[in-house]
Gaussian input, Z-matrix of N, CA and C with variables (Angstrom, degrees):
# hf/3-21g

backbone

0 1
 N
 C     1     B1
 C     2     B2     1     A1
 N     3     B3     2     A2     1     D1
 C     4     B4     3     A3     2     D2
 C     5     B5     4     A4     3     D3
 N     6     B6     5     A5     4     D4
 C     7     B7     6     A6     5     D5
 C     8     B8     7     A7     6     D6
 N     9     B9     8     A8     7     D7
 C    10    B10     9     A9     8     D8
 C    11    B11    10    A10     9     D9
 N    12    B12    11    A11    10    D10
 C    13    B13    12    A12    11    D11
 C    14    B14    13    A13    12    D12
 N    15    B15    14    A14    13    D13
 C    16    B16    15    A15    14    D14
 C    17    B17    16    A16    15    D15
 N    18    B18    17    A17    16    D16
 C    19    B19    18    A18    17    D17
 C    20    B20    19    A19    18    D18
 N    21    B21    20    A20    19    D19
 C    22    B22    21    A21    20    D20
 C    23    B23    22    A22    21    D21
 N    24    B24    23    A23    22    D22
 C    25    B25    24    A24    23    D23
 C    26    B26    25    A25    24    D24
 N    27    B27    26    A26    25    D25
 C    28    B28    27    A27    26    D26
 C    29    B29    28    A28    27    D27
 N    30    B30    29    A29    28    D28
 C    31    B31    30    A30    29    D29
 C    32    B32    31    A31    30    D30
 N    33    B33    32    A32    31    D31
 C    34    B34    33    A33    32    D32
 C    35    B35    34    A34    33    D33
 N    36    B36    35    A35    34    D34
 C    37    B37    36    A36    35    D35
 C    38    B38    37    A37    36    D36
 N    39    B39    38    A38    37    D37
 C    40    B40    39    A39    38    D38
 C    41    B41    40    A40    39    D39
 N    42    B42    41    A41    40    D40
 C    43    B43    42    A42    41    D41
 C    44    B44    43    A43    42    D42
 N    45    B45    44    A44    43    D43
 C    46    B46    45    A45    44    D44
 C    47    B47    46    A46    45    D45
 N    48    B48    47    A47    46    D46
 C    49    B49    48    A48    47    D47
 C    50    B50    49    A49    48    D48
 N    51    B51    50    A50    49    D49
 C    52    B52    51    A51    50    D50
 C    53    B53    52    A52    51    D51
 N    54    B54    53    A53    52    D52
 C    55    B55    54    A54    53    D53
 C    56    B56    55    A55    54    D54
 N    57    B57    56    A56    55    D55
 C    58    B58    57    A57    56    D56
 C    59    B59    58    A58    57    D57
 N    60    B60    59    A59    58    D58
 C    61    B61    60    A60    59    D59
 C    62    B62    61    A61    60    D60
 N    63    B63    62    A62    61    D61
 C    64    B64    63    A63    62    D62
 C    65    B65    64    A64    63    D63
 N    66    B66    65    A65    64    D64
 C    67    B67    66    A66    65    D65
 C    68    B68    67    A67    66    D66
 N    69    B69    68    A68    67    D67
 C    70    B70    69    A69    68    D68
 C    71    B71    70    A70    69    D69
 N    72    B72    71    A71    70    D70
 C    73    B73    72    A72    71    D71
 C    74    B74    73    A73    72    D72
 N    75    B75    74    A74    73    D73
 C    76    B76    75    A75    74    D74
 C    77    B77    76    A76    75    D75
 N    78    B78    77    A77    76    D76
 C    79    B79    78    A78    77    D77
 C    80    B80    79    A79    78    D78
 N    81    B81    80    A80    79    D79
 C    82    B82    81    A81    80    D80
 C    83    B83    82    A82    81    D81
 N    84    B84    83    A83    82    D82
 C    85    B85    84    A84    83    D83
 C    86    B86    85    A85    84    D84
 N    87    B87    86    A86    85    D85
 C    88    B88    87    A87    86    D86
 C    89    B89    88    A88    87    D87
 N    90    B90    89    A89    88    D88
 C    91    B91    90    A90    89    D89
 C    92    B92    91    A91    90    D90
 N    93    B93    92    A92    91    D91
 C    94    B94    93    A93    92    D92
 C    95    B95    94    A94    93    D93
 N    96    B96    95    A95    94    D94
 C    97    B97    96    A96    95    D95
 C    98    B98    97    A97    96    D96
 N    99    B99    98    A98    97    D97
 C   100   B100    99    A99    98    D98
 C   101   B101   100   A100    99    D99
 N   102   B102   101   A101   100   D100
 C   103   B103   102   A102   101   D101
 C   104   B104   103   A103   102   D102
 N   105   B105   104   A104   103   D103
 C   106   B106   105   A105   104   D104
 C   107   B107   106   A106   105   D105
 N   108   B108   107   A107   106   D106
 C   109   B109   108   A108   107   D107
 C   110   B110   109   A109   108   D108
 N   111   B111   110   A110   109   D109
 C   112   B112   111   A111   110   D110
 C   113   B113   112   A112   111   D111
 N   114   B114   113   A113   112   D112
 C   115   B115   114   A114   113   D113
 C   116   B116   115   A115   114   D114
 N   117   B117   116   A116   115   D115
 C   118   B118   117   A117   116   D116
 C   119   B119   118   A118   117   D117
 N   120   B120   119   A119   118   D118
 C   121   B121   120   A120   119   D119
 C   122   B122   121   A121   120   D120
 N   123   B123   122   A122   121   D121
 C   124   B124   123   A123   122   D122
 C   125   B125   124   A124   123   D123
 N   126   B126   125   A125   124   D124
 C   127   B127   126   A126   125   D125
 C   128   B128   127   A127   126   D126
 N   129   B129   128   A128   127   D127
 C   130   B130   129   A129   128   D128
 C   131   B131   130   A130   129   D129
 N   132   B132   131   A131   130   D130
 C   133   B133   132   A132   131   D131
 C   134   B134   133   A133   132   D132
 N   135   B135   134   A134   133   D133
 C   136   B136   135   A135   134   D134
 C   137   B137   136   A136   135   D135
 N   138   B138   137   A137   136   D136
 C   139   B139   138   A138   137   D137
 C   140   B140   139   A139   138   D138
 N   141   B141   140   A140   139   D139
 C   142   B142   141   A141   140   D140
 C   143   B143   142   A142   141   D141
 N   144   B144   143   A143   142   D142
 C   145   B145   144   A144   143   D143
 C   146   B146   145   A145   144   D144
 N   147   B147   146   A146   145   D145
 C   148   B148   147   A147   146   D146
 C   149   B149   148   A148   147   D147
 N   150   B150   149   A149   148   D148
 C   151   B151   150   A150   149   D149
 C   152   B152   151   A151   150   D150
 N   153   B153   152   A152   151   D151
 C   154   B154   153   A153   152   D152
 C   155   B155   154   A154   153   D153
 N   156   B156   155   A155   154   D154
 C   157   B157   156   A156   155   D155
 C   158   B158   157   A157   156   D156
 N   159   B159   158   A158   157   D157
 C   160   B160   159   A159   158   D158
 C   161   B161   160   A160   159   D159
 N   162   B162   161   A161   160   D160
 C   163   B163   162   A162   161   D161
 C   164   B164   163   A163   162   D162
 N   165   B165   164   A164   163   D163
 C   166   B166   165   A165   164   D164
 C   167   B167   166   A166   165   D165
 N   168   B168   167   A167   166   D166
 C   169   B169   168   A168   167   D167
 C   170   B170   169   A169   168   D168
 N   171   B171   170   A170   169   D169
 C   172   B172   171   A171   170   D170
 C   173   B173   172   A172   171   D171
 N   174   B174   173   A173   172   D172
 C   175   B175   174   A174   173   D173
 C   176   B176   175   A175   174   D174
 N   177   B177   176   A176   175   D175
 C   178   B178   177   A177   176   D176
 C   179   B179   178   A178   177   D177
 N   180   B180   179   A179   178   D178
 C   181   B181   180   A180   179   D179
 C   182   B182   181   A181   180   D180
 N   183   B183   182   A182   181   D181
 C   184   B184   183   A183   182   D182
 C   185   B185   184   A184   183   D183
 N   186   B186   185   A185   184   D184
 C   187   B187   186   A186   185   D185
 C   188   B188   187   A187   186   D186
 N   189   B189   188   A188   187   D187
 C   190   B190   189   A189   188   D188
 C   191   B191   190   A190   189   D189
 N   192   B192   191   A191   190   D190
 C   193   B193   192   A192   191   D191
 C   194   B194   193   A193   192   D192
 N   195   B195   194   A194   193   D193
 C   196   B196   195   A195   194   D194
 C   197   B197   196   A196   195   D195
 N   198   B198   197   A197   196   D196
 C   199   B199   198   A198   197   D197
 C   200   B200   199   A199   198   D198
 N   201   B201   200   A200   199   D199
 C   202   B202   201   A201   200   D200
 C   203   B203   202   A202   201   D201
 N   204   B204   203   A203   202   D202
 C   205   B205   204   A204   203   D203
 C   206   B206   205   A205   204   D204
 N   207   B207   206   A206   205   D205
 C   208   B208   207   A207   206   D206
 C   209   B209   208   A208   207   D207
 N   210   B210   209   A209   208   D208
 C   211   B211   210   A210   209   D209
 C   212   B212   211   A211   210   D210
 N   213   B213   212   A212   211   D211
 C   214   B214   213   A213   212   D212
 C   215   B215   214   A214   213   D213
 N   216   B216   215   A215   214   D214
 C   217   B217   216   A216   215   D215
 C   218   B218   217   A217   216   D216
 N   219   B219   218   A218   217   D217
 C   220   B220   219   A219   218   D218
 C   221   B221   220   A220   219   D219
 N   222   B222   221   A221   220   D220
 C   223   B223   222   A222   221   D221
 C   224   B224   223   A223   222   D222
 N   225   B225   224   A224   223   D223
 C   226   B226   225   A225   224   D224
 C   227   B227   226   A226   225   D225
 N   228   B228   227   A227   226   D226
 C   229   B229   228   A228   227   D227
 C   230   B230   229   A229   228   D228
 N   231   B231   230   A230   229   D229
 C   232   B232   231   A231   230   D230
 C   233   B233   232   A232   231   D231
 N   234   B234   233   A233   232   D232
 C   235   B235   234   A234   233   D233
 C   236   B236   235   A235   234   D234
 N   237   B237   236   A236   235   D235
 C   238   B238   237   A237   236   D236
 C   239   B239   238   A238   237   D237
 N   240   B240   239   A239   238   D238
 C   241   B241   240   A240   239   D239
 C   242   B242   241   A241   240   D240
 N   243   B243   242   A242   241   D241
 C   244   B244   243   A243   242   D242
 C   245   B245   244   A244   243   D243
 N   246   B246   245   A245   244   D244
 C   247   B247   246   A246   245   D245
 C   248   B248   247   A247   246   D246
 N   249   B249   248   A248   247   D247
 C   250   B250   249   A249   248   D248
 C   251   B251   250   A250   249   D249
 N   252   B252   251   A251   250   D250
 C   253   B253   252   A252   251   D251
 C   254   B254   253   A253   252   D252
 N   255   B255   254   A254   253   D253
 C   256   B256   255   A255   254   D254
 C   257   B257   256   A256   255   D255
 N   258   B258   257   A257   256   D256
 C   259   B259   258   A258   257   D257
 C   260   B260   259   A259   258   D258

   B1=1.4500
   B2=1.5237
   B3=1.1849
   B4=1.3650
   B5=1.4932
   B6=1.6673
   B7=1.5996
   B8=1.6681
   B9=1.1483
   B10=1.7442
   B11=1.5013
   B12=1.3965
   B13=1.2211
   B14=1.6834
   B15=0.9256
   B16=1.4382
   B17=1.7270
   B18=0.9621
   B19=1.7255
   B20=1.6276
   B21=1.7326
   B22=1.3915
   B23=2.0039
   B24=1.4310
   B25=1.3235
   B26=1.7223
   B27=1.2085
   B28=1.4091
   B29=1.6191
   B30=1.2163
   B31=1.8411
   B32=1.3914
   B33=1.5213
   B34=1.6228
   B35=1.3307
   B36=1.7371
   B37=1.6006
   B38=1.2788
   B39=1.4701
   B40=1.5958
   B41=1.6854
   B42=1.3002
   B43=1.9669
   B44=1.3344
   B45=1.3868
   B46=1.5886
   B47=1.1088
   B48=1.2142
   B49=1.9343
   B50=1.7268
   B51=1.1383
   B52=1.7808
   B53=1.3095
   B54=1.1169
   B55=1.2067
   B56=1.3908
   B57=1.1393
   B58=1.7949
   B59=0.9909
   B60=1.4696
   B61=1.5900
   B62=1.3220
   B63=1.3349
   B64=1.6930
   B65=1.0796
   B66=1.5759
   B67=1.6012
   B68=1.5049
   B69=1.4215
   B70=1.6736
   B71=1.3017
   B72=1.4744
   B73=1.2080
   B74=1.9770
   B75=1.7064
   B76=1.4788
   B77=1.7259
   B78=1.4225
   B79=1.9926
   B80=1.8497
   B81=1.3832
   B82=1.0284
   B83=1.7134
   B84=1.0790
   B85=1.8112
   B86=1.2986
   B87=1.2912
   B88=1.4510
   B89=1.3559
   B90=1.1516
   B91=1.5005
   B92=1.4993
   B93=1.5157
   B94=1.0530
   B95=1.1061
   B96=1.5396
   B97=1.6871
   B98=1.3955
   B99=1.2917
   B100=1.7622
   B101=1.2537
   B102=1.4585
   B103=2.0471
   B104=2.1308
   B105=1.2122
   B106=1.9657
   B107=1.7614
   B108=1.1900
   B109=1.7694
   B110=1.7021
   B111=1.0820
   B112=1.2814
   B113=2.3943
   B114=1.0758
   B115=0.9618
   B116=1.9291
   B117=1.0159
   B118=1.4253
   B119=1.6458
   B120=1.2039
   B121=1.0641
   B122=1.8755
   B123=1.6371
   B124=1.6397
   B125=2.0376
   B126=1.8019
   B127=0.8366
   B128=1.7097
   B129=1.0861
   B130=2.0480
   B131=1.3911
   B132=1.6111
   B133=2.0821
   B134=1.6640
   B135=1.6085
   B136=1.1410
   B137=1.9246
   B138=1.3717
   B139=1.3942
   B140=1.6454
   B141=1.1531
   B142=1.5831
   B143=1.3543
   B144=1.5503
   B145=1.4881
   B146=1.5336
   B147=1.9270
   B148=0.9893
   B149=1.5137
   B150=1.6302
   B151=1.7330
   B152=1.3931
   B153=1.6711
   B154=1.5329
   B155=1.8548
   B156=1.4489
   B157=1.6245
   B158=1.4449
   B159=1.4770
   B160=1.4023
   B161=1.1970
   B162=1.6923
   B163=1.3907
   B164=1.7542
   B165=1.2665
   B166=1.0168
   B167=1.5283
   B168=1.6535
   B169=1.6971
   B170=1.1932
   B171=1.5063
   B172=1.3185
   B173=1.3761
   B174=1.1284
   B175=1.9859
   B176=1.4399
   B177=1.3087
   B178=1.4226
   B179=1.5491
   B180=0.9654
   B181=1.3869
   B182=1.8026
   B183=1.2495
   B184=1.5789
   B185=1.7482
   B186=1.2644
   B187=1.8121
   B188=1.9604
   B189=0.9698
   B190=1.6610
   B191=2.1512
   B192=1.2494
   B193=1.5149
   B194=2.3335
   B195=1.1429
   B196=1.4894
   B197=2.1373
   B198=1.3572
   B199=1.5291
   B200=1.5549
   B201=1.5919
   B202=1.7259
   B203=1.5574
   B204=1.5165
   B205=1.4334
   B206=1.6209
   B207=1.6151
   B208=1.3927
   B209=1.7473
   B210=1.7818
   B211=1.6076
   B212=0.9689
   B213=1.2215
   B214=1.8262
   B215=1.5467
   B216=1.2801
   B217=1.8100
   B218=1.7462
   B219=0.9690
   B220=1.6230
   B221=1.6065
   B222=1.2947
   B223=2.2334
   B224=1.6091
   B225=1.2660
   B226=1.5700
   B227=1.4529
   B228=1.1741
   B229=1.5611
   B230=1.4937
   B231=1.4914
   B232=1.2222
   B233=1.0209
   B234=1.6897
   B235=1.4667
   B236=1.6442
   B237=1.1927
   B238=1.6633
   B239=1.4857
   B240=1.4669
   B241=1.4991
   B242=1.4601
   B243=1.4919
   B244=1.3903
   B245=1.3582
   B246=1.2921
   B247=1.2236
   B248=1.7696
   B249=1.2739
   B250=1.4955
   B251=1.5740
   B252=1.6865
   B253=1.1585
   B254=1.9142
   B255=1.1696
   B256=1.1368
   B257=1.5348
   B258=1.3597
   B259=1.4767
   B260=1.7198
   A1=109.08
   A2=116.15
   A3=139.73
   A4=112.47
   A5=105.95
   A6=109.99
   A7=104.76
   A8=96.50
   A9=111.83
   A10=98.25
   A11=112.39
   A12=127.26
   A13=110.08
   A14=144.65
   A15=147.61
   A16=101.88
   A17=114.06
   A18=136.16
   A19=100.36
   A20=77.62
   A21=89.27
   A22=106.42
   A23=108.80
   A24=136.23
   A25=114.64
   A26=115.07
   A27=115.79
   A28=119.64
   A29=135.66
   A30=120.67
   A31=105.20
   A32=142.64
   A33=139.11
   A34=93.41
   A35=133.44
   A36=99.81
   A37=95.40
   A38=108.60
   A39=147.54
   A40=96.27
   A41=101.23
   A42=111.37
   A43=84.52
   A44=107.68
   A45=145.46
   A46=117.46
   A47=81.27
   A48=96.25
   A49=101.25
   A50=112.38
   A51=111.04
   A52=106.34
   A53=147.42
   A54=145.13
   A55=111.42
   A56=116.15
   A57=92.69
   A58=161.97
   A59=98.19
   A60=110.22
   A61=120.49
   A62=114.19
   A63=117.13
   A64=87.36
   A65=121.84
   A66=132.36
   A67=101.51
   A68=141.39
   A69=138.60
   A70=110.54
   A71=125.99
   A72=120.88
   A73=106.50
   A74=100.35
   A75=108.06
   A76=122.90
   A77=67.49
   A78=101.10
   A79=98.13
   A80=123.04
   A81=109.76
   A82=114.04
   A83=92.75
   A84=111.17
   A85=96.85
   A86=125.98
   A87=126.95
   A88=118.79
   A89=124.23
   A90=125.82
   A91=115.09
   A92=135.03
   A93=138.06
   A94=154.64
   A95=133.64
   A96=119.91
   A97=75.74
   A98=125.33
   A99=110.78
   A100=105.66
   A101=117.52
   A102=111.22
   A103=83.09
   A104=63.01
   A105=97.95
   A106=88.69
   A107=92.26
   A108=102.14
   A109=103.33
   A110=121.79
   A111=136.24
   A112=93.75
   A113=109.19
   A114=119.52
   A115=112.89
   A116=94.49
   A117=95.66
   A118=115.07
   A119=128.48
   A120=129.76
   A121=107.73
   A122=95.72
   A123=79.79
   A124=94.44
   A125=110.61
   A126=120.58
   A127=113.67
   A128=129.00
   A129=100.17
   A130=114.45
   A131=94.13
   A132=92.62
   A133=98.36
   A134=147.52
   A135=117.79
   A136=96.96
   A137=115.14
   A138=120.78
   A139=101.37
   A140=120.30
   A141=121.71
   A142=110.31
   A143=118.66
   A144=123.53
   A145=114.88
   A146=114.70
   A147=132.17
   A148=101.36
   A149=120.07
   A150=116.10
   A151=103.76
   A152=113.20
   A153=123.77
   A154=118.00
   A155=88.95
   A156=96.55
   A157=101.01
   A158=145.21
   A159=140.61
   A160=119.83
   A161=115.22
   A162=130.80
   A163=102.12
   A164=137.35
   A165=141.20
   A166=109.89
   A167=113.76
   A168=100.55
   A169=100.32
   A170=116.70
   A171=124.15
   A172=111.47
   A173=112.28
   A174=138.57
   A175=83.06
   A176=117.86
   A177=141.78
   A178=110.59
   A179=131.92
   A180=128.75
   A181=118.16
   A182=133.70
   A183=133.76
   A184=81.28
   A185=106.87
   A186=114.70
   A187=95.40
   A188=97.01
   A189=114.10
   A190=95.83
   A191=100.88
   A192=99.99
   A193=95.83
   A194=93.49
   A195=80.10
   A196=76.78
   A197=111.36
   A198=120.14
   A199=97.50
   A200=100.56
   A201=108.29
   A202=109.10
   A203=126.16
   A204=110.37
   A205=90.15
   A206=126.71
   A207=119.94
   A208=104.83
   A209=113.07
   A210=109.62
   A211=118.69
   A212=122.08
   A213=122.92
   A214=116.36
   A215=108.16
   A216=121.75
   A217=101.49
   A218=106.10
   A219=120.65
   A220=110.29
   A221=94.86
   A222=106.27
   A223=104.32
   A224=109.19
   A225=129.10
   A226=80.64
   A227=129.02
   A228=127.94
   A229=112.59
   A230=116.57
   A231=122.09
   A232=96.36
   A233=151.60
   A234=110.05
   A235=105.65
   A236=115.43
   A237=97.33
   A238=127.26
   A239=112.34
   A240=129.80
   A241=98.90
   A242=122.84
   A243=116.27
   A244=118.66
   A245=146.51
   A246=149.20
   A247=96.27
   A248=122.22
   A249=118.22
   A250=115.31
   A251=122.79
   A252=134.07
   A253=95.59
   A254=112.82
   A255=124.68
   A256=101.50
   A257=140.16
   A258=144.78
   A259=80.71
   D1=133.04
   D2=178.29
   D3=-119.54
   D4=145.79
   D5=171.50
   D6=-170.14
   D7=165.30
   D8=-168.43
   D9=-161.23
   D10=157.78
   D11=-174.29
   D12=-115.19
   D13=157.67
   D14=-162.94
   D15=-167.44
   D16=148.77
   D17=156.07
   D18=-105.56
   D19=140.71
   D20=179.24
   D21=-104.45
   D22=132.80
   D23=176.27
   D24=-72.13
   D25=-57.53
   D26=162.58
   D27=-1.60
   D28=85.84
   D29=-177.84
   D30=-71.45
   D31=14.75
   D32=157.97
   D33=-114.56
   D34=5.77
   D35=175.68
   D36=96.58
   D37=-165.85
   D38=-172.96
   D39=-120.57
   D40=78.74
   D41=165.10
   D42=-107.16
   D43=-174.84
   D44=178.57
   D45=-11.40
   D46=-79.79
   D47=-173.04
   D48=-60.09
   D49=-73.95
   D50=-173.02
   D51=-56.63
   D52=12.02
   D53=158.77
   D54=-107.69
   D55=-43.12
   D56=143.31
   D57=-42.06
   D58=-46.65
   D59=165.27
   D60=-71.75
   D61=-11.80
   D62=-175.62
   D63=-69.91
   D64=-75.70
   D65=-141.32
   D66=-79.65
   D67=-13.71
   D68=117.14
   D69=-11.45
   D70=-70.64
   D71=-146.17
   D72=-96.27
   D73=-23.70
   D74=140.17
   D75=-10.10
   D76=-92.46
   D77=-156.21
   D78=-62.28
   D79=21.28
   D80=169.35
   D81=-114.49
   D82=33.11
   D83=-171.37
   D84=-124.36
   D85=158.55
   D86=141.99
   D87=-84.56
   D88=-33.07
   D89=178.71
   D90=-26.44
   D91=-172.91
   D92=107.93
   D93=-70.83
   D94=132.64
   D95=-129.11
   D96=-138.35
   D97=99.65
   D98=156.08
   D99=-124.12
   D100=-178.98
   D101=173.56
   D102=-151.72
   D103=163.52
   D104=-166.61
   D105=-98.37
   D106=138.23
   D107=174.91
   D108=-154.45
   D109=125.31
   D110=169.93
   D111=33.26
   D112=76.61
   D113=167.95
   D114=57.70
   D115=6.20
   D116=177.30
   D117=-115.25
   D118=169.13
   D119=-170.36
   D120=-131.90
   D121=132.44
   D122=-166.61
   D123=-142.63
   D124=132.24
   D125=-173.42
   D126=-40.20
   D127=147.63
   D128=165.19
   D129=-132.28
   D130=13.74
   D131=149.34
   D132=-88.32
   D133=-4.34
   D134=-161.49
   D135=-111.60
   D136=119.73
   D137=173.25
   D138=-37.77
   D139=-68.72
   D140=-167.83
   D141=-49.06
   D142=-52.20
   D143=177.68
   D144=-34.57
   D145=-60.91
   D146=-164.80
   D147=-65.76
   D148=-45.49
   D149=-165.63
   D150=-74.60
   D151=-31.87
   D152=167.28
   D153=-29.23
   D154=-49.65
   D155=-160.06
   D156=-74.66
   D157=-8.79
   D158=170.88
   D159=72.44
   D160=24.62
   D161=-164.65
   D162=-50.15
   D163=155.93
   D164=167.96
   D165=-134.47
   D166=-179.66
   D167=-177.62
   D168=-96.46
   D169=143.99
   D170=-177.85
   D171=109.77
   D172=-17.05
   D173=159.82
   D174=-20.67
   D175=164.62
   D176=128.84
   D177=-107.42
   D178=144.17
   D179=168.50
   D180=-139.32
   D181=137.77
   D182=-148.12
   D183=-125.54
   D184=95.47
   D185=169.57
   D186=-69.87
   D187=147.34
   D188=-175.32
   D189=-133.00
   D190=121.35
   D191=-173.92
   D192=-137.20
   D193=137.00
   D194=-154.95
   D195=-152.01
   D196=110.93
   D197=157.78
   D198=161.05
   D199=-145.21
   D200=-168.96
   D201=-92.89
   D202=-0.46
   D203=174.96
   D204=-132.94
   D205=51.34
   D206=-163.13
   D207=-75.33
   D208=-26.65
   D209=177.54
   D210=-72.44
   D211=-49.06
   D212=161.68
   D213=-34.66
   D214=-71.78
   D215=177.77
   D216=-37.12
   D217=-69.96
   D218=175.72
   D219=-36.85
   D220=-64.20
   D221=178.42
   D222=-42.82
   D223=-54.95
   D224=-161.51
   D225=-67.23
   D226=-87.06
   D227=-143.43
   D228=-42.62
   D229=-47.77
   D230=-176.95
   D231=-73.41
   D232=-51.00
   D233=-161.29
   D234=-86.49
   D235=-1.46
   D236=165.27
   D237=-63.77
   D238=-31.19
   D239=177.75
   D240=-70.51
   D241=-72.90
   D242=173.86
   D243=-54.48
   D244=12.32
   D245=-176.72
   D246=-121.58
   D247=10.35
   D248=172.20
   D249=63.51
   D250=17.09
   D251=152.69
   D252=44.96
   D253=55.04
   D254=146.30
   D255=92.63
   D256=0.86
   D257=-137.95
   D258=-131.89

């Protein structure tokens, strides 16, 4: 199990679109891809999970990546967030 923490850059947050593209870039792992947000824990292949959590910019968020490609999954996730997830 692997994890890292990131702020999110996004100035609308984690709406639609950037929550798509996360859980896109998810679901191309087998691992498990979740992140920790204000004491909760939220899937981040599932669109609903991610819009669920009410991420805003300035978020911190703790990605949790846990199977057989968990450093990759992990590498990828954070620079999609730091890369402004398409915005």
């Amino acid at each position: 199990m692997v994890s890292q923490k990131v702020k999110i850059k996004n100035p609308t947050g984690l709406h639609l679109r950037p929550a798509g593209i996360l859980c896109k870039e998810a679901m191309q792992y087998k691992s498990l891809v979740t992140f920790h947000y204000r004491g909760n824990t939220a899937n981040a292949k599932s669109v609903l999970s991610v819009l669920g959590a009410c991420i805003k910019f300035g978020d911190e968020i703790e990605f949790v990546c846990e199977g057989d490609d968990e450093d990759e999954a992990l590498k990828a996730m954070v620079e999609a967030v730091e890369s402004g997830l398409g915005e």
